[in-house]
N, CA, C and O atoms as a printed pandas DataFrame, in Angstrom:
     atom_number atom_name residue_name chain_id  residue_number  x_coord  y_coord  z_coord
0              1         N          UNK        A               1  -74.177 -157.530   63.259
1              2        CA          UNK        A               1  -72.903 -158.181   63.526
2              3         C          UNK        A               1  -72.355 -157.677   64.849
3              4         O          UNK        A               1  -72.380 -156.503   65.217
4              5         N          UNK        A               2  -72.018 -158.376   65.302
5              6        CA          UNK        A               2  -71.191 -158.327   66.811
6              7         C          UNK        A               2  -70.109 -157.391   66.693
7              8         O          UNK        A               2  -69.687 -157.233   65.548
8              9         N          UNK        A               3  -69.468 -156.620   67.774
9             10        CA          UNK        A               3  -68.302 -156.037   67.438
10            11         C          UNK        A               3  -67.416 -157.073   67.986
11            12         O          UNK        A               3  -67.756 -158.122   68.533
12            13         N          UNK        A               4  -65.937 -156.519   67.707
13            14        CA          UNK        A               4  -64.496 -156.836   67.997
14            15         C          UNK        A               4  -63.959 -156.310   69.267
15            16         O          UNK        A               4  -64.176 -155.117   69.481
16            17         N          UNK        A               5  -63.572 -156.701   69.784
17            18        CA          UNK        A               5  -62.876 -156.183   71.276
18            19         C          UNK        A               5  -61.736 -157.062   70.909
19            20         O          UNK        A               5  -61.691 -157.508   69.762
20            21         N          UNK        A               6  -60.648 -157.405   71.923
21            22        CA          UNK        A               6  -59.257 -157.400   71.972
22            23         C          UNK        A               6  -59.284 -158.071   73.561
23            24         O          UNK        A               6  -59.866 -157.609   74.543
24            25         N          UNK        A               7  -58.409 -159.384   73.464
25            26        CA          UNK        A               7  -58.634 -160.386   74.438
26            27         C          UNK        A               7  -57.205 -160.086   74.818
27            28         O          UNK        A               7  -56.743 -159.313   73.978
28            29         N          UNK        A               8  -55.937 -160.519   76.152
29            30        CA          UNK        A               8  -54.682 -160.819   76.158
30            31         C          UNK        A               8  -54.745 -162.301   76.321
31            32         O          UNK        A               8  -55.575 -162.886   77.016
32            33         N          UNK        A               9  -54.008 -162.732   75.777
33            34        CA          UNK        A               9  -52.653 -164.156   76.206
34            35         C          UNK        A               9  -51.878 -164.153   76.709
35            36         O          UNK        A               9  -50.866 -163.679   76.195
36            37         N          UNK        A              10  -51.836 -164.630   77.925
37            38        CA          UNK        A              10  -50.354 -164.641   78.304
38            39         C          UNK        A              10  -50.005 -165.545   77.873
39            40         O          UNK        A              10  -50.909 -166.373   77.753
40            41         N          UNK        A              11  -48.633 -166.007   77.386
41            42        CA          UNK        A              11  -47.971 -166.900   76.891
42            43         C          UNK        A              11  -47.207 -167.284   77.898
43            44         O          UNK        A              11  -46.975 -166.504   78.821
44            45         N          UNK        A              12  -46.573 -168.867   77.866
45            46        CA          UNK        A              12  -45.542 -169.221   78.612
46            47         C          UNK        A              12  -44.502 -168.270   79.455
47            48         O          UNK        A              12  -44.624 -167.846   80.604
48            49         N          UNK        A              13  -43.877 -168.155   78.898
49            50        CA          UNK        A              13  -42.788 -166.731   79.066
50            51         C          UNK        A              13  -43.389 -165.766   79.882
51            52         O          UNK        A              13  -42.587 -165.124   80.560
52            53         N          UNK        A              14  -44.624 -165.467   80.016
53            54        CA          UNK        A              14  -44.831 -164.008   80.542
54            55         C          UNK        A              14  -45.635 -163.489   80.129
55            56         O          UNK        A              14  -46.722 -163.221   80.641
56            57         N          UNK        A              15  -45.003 -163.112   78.519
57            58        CA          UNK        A              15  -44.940 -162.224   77.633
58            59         C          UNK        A              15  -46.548 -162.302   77.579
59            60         O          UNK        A              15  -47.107 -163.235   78.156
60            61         N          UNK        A              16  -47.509 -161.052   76.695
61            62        CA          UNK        A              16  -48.537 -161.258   76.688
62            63         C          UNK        A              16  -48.554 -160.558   75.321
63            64         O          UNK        A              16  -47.792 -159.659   74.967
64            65         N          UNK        A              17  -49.846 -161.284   74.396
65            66        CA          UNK        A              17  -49.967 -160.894   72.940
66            67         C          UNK        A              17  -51.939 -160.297   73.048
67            68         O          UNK        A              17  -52.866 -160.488   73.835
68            69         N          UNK        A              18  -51.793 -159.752   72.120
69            70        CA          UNK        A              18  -53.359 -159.088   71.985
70            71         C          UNK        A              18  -53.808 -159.686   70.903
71            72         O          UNK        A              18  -53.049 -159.449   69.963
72            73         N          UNK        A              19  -54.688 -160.348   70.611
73            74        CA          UNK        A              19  -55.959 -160.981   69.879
74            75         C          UNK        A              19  -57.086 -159.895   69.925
75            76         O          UNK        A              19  -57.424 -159.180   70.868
76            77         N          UNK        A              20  -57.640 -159.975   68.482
77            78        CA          UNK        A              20  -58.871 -159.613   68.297
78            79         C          UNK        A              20  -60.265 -160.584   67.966
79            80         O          UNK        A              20  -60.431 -161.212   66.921
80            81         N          UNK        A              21  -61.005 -160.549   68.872
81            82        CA          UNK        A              21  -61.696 -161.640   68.370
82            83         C          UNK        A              21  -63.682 -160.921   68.391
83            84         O          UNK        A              21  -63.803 -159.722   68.140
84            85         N          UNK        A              22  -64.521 -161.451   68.582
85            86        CA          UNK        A              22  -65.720 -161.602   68.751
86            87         C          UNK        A              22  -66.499 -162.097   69.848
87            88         O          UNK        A              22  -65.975 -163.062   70.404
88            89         N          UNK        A              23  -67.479 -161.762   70.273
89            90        CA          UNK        A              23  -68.099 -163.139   71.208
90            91         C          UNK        A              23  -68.678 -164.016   70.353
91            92         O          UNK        A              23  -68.395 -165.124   70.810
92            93         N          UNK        A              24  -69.271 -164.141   69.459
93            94        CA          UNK        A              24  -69.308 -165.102   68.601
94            95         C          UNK        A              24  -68.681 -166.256   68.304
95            96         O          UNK        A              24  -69.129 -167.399   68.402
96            97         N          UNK        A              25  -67.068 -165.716   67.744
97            98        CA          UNK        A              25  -65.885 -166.858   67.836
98            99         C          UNK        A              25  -65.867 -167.644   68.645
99           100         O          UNK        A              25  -65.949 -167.409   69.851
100          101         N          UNK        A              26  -65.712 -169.144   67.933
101          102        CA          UNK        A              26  -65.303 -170.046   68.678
102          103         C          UNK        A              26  -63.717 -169.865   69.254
103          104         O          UNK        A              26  -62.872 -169.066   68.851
104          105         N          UNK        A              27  -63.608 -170.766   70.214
105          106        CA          UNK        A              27  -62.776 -170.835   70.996
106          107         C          UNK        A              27  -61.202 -171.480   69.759
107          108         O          UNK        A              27  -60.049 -171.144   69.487
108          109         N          UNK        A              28  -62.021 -172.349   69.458
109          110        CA          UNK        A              28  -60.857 -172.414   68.475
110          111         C          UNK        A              28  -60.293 -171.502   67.166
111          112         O          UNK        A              28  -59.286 -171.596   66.464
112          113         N          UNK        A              29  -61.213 -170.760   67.184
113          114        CA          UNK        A              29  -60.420 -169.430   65.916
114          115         C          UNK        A              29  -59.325 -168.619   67.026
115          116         O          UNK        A              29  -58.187 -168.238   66.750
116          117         N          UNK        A              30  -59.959 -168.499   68.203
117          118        CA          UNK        A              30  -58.826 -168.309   68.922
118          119         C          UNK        A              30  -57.740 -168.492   68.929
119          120         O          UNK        A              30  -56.806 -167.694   68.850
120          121         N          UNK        A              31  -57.756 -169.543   69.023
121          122        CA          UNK        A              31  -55.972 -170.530   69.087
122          123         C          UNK        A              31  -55.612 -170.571   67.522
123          124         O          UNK        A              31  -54.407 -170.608   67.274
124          125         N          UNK        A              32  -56.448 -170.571   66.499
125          126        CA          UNK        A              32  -55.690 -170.391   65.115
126          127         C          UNK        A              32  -55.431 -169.084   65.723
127          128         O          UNK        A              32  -54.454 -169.343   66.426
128          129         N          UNK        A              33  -55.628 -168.149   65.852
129          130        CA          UNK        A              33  -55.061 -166.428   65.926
130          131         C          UNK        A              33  -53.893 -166.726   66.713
131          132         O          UNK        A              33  -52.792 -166.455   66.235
132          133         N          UNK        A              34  -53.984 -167.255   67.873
133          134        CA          UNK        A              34  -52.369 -167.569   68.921
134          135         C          UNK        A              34  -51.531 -168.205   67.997
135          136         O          UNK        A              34  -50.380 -167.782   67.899
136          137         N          UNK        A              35  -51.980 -169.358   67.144
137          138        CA          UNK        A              35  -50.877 -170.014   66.329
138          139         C          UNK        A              35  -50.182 -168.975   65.420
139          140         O          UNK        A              35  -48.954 -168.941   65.348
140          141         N          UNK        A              36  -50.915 -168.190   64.778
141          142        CA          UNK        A              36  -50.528 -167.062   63.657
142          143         C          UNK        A              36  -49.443 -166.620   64.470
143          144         O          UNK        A              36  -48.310 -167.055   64.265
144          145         N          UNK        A              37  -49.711 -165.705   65.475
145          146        CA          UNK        A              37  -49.072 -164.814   66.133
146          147         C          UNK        A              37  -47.631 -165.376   66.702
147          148         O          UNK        A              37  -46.527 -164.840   66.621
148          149         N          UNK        A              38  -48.127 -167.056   67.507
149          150        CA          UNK        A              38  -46.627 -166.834   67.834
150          151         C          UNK        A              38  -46.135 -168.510   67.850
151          152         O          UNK        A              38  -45.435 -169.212   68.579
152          153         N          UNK        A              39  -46.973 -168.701   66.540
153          154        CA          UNK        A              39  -46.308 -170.402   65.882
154          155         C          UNK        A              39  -46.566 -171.646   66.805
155          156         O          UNK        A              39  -46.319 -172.785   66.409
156          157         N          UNK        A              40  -47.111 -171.359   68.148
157          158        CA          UNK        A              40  -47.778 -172.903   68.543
158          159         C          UNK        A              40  -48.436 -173.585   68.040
159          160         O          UNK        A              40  -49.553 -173.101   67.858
160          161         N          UNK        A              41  -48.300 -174.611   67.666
161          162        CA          UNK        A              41  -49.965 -175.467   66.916
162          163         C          UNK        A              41  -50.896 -175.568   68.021
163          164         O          UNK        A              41  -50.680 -176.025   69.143
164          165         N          UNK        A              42  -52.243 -174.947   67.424
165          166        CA          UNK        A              42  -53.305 -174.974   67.727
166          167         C          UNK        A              42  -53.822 -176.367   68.770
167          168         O          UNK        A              42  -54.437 -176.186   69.820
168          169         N          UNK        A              43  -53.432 -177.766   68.235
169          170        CA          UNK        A              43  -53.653 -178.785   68.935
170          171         C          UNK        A              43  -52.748 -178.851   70.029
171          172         O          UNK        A              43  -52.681 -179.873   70.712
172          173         N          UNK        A              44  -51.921 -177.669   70.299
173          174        CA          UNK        A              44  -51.001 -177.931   71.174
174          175         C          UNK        A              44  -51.127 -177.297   72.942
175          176         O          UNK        A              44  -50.667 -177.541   74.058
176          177         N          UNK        A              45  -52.236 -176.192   72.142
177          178        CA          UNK        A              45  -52.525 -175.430   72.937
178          179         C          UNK        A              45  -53.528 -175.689   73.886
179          180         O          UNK        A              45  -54.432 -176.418   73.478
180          181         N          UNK        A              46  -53.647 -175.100   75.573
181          182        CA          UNK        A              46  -54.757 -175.264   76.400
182          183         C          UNK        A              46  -55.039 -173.851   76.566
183          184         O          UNK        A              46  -54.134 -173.043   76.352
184          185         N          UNK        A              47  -56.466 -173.367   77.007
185          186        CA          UNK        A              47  -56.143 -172.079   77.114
186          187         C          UNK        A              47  -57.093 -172.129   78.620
187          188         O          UNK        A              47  -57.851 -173.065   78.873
188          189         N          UNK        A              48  -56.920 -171.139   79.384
189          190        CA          UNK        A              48  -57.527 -171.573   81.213
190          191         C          UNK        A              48  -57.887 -169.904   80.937
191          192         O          UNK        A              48  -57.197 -169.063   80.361
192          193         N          UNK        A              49  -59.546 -169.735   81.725
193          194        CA          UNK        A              49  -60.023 -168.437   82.073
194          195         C          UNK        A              49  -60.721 -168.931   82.976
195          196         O          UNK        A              49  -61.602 -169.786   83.058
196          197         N          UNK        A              50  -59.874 -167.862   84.030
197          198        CA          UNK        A              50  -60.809 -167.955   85.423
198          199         C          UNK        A              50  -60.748 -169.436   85.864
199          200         O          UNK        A              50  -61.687 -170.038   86.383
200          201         N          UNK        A              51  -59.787 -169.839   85.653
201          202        CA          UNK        A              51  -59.354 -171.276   86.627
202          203         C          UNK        A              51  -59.444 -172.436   85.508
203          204         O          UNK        A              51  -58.692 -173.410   85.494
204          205         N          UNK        A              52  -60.534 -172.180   84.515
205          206        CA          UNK        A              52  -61.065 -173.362   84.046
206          207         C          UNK        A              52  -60.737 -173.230   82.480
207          208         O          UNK        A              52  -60.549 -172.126   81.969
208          209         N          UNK        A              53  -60.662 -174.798   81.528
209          210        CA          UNK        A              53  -60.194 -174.942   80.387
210          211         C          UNK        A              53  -60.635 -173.994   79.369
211          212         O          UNK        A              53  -60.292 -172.964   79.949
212          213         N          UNK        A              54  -61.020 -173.695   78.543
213          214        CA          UNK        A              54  -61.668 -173.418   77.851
214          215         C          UNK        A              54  -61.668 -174.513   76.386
215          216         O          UNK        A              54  -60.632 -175.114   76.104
216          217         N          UNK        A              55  -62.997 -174.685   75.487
217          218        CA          UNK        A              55  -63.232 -175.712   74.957
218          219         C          UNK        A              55  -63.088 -175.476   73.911
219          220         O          UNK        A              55  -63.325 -174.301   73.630
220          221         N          UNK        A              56  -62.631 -176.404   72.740
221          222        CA          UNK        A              56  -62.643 -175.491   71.152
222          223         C          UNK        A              56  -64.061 -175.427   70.571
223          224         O          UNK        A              56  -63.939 -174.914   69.459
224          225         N          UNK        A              57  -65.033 -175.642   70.750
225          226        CA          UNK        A              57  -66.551 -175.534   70.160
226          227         C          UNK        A              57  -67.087 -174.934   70.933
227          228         O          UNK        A              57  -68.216 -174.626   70.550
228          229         N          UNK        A              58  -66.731 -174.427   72.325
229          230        CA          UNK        A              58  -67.066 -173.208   72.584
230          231         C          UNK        A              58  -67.302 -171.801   72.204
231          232         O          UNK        A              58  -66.219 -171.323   71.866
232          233         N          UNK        A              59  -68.364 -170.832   72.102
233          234        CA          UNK        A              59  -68.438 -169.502   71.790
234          235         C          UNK        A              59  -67.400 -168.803   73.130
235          236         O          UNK        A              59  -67.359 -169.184   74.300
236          237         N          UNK        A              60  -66.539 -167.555   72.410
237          238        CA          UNK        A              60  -65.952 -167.040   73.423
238          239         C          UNK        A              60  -66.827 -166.442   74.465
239          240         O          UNK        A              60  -66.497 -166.718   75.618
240          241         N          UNK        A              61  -67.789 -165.741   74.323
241          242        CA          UNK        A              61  -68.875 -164.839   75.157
242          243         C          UNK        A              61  -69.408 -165.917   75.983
243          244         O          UNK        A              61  -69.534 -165.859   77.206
244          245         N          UNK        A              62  -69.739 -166.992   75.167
245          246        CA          UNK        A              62  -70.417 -167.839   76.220
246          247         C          UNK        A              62  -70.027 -168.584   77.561
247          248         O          UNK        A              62  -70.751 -169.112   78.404
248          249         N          UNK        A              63  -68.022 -168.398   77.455
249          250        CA          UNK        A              63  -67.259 -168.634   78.440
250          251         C          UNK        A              63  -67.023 -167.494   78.995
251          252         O          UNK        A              63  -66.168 -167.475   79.880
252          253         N          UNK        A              64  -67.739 -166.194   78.612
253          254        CA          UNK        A              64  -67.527 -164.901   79.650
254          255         C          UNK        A              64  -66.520 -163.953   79.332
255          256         O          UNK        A              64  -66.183 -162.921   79.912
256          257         N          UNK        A              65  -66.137 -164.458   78.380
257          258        CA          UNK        A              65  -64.616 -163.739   77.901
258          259         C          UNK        A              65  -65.123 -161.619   77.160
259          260         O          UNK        A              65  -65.882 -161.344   76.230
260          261         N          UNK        A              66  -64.634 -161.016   77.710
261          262        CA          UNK        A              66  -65.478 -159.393   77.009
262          263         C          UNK        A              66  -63.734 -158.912   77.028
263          264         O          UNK        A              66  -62.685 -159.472   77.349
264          265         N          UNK        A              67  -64.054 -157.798   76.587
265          266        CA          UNK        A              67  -62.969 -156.552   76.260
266          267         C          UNK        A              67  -61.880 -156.998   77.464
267          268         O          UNK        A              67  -62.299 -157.472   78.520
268          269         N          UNK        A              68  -60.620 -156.828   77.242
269          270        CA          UNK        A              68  -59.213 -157.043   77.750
270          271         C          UNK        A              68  -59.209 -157.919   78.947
271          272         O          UNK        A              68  -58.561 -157.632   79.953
272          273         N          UNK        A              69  -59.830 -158.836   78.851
273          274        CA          UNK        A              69  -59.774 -160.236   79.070
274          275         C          UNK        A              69  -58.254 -160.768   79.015
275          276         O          UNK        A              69  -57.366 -160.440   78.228
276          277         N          UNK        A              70  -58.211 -161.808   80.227
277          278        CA          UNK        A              70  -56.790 -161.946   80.096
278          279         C          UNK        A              70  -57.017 -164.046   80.014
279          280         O          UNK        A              70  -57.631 -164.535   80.962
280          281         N          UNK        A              71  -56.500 -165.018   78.903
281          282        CA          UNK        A              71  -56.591 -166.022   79.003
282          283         C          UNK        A              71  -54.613 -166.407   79.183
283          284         O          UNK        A              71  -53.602 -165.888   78.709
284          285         N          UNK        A              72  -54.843 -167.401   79.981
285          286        CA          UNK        A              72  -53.887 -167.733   79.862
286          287         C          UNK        A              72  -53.045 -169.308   78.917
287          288         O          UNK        A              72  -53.441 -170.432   79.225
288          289         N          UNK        A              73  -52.373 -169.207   78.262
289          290        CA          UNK        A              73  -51.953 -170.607   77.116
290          291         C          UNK        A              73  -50.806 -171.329   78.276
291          292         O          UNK        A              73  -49.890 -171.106   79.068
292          293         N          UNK        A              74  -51.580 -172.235   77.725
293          294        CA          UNK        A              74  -50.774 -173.823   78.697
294          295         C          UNK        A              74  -50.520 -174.747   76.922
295          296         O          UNK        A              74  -51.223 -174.806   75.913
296          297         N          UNK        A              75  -48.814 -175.480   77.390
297          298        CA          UNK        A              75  -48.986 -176.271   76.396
298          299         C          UNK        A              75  -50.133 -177.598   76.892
299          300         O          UNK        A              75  -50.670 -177.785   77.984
300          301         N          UNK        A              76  -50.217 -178.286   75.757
301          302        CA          UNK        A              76  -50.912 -179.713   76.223
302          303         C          UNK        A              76  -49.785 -180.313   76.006
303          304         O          UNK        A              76  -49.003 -180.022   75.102
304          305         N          UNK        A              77  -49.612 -181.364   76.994
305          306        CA          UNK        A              77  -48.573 -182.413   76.862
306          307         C          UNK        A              77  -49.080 -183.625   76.535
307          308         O          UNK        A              77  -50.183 -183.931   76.986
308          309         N          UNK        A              78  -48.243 -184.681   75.551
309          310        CA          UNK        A              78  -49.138 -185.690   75.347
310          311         C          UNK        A              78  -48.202 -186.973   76.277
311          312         O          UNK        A              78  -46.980 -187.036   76.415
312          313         N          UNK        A              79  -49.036 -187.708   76.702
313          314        CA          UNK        A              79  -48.616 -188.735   77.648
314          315         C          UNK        A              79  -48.123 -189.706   76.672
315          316         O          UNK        A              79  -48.643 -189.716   75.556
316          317         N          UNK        A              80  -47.211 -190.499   76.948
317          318        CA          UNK        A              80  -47.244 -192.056   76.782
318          319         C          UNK        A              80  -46.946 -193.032   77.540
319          320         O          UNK        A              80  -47.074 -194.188   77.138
């Protein structure tokens, strides 16, 4: 089994929260963990590393993400 390391979020605000995750984890257990923590819905969320989106069926490792990693959360806005 893979170990656990500890990713940051920055959130809107600034503020930044610590996640524990895997490289394993998908990208979207991710954002369920951001939703836990600080009540965004998951579908609401974008998350950007290193310039670029990150995908929900993505593995985190496989987007490069290791120990105190910093992603940043964008809302998604929906158009009409």
């Amino acid at each position: 089994m893979k170990g656990k390391f500890q990713v940051f979020v920055r959130t809107l605000t600034g503020a930044s929260i610590i996640v524990t995750v895997t490289s394993s984890d998908l990208v979207r257990s991710l954002k369920e963990k951001i939703q836990h923590q600080v009540g965004i819905p998951f579908c609401l969320q974008r998350l950007i590393f290193e310039g670029s989106q990150l995908e929900e069926a993505q593995a985190i490792g496989q987007r490069g993400l290791t120990k105190d990693s910093t992603v940043h959360l964008v809302l998604s806005l929906r158009g009409g």
